[in-house]
C-alpha positions as CSV (number, residue, x, y, z in Angstrom):
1,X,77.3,0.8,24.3
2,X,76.3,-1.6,21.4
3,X,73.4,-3.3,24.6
4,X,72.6,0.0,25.3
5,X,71.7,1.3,22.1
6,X,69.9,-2.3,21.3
7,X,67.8,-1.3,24.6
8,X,66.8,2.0,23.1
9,X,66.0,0.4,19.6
10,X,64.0,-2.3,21.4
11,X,62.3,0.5,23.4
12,X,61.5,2.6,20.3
13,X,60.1,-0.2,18.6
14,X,57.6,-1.0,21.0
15,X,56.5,2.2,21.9
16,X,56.1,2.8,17.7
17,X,54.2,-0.2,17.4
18,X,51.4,0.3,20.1
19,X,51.6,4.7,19.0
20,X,47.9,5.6,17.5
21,X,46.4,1.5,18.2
22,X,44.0,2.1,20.5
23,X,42.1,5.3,19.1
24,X,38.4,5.6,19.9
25,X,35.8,4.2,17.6
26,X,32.7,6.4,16.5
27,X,29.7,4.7,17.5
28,X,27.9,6.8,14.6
29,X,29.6,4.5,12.1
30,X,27.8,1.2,13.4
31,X,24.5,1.1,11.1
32,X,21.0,0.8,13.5
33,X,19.9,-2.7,13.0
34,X,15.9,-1.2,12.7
35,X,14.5,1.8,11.4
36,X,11.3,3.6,11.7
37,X,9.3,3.6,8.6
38,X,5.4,5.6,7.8
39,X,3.0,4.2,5.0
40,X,0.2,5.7,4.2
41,X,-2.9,5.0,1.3
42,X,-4.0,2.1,0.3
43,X,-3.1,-0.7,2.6
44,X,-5.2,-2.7,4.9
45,X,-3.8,-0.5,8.5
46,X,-1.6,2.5,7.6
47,X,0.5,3.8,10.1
48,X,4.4,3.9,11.4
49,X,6.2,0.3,11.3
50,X,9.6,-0.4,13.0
51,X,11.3,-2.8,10.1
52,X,14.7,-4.4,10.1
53,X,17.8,-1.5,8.1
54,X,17.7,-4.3,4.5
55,X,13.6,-4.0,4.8
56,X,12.2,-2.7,1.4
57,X,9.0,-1.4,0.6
58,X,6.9,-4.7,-0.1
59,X,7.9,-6.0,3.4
60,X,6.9,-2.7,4.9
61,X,3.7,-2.9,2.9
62,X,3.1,-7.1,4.4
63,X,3.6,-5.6,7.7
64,X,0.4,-3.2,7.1
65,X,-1.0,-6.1,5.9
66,X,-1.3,-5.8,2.7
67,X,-2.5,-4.0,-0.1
68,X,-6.3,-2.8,-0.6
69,X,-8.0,-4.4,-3.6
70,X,-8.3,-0.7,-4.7
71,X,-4.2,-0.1,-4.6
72,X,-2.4,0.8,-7.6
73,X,0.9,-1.0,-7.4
74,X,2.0,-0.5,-11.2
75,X,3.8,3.3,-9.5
76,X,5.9,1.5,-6.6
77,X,9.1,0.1,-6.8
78,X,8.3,-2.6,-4.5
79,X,12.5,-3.7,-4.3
80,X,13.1,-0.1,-3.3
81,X,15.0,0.4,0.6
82,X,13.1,3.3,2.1
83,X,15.0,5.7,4.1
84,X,14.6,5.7,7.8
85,X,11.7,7.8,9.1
86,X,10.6,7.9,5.5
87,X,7.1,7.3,4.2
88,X,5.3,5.5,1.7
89,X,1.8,6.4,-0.1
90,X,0.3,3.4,-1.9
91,X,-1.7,5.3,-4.2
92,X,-5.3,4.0,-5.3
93,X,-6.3,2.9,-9.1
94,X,-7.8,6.2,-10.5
95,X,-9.7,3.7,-12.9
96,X,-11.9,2.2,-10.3
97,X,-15.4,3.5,-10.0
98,X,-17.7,2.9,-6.6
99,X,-20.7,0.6,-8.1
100,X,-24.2,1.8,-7.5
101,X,-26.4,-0.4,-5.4
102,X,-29.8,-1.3,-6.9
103,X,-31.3,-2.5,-4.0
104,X,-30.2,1.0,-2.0
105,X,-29.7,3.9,-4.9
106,X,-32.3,6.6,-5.0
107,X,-33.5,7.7,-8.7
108,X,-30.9,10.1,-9.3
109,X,-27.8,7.8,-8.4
110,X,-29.7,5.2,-10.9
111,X,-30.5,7.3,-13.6
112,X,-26.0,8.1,-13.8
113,X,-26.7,4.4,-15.0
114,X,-25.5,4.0,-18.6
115,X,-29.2,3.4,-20.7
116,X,-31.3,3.8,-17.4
117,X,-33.8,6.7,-17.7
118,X,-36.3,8.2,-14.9
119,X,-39.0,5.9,-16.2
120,X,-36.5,2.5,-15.8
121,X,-35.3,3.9,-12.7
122,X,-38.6,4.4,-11.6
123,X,-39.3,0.7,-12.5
124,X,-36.2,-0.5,-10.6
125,X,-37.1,1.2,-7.6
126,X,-41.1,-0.2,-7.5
127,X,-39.3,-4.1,-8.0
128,X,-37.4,-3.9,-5.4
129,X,-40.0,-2.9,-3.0
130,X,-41.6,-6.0,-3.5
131,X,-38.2,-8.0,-3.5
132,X,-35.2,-7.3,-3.3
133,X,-32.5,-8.3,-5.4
134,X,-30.9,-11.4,-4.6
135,X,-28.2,-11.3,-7.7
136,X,-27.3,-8.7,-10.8
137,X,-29.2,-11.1,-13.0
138,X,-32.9,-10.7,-11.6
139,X,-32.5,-6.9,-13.1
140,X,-33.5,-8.7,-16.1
141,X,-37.0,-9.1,-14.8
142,X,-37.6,-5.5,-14.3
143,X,-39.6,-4.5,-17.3
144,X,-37.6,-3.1,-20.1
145,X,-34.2,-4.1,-19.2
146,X,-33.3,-7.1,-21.5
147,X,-29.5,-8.7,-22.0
148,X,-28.0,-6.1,-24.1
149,X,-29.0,-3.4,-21.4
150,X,-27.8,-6.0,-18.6
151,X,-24.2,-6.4,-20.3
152,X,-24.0,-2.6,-20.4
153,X,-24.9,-2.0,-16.6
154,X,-23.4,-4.9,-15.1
155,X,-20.1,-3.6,-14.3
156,X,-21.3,-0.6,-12.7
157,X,-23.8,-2.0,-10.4
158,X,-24.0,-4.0,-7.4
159,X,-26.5,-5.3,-5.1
């Protein structure tokens, strides 16, 4: 009686130990290894990027390689994890201003020009017909524009 009941205990035992061992895993638990990530603004080729799960936004940015000269970074938290199928906007520096051309600007665009009048932008116009400008400088040969007026143009034009 004493083997037979050390049978059953043995019996029990095992059948105790391998109850509820070998219960299905969830696949949905495994994290992806890549996600799908859109960015959008200023970077150099916007579009939707396949990244590695730890990417964060400045990766995702150097795969659209790389910021504009006209992006505003100072907004973006650049250690930030986006979210998978997320997207990112790189916004652009509200402070930057297109430049005016003086070899290509009609009148009106060069008149906007701070101290430049009809008459100067008149002027401008008749040198460049001659010659065009070769640097920001030789706007100091158009009549009338000395180097106070230069230092007050100079970082809005270009040639």
């Amino acid at each position: 009686m004493k083997k037979a009941l050390l049978f059953l205990l043995f019996i029990f035992c095992i059948f105790f130990s391998y109850y509820g061992r070998f219960q299905p895993v969830s696949l949905e638990l495994v994290k992806p290894s890549l996600k799908e990530v859109e960015i959008k603004g200023e970077v150099q080729n916007p579009g939707v990027y396949t990244v590695k799960w730890e990417a964060t936004v400045q990766d995702v940015i150097e795969e659209a390689g790389g910021m504009t000269k006209t992006a505003d970074d100072r907004s973006i938290n650049l250690l930030m994890k986006p979210e998978p199928e997320s997207t990112i906007l790189i916004p652009g520096d509200q402070q930057t201003k297109d430049l005016i051309s003086i070899n290509e600007a009609d009148k009106e665009l060069l008149c906007e020009l701070t101290g430049i009048g009809p008459v100067m932008a008149q002027r401008i116009i008749d040198y460049r017909q001659n010659q065009p400008f070769t640097s920001l400088e030789q706007l100091m040969e158009v009549k009338g524009i000395g180097e106070k007026t230069f230092q007050k143009l100079k970082d809005d034009i270009c040639l």
